[in-house]
C-alpha positions in Angstrom: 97.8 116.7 134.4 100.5 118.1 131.5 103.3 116.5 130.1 106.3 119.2 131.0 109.4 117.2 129.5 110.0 114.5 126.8 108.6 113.9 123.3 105.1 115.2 122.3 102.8 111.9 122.0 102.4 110.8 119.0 106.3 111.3 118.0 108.2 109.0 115.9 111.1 108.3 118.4 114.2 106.6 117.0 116.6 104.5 118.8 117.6 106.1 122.0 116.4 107.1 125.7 113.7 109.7 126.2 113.3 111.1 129.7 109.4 112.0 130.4 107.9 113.8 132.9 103.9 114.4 134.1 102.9 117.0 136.4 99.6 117.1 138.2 98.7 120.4 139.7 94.9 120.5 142.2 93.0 123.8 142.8 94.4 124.3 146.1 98.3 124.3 143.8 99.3 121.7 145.3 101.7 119.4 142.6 103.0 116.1 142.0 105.4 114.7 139.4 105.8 111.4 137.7 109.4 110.6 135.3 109.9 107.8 133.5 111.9 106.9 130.4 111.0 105.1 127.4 114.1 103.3 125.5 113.9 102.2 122.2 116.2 99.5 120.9 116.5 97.6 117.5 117.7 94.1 118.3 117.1 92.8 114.8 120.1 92.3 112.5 120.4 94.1 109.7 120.1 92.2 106.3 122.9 92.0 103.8 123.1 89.9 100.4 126.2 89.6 98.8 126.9 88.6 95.4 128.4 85.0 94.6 132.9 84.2 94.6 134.4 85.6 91.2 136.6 83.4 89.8 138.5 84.5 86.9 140.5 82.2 84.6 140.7 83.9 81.5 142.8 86.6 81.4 144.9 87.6 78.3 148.3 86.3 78.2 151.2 88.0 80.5 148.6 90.0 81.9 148.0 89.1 85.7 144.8 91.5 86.7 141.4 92.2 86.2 139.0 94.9 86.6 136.0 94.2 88.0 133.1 96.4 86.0 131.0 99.1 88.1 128.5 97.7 90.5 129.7 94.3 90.1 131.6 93.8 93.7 128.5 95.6 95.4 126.1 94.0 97.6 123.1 93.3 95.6 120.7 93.8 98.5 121.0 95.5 102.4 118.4 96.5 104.8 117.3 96.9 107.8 114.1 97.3 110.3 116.1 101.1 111.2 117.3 103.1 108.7 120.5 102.9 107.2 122.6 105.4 107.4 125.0 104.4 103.9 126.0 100.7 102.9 128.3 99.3 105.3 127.9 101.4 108.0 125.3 100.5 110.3 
């Protein structure tokens, strides 16, 4: 018995469907074959911390913005059971 289609065993297999397929061959040639597929899916939620509300009430007088320093308005942690891909796109 050979496996003739689908992932080698022993593969790392990432969300998705994999078709596989067995084939049994006797000495008189006679064969048979066996498909299945295996599905991997990630039901667990990703994981995403975000940093508290910014309130600011001290900015100079007439001026009416703020900027916010680098990194500040980032997530401070995200993650996930799969890969991710980049920060906000899952």
């Amino acid at each position: 018995m050979d496996q003739t289609d689908g992932p080698a065993q022993g593969t790392i297999l990432g969300v998705g469907t994999y078709p596989i397929q067995y084939t049994a061959e006797d000495d008189a040639g006679n064969t048979a074959t066996c498909n299945f597929t295996i599905e991997v899916i990630d039901t667990e939620d990703p994981v995403i911390v975000c940093p508290g509300n910014v309130v600011i009430d001290e900015t100079d007088e007439g001026v009416c913005s703020w900027t916010s320093p680098v990194g500040s308005l980032t997530p401070l942690l995200a993650g996930s059971n799969c890969q991710l891909p980049s920060l906000g796109k899952f």
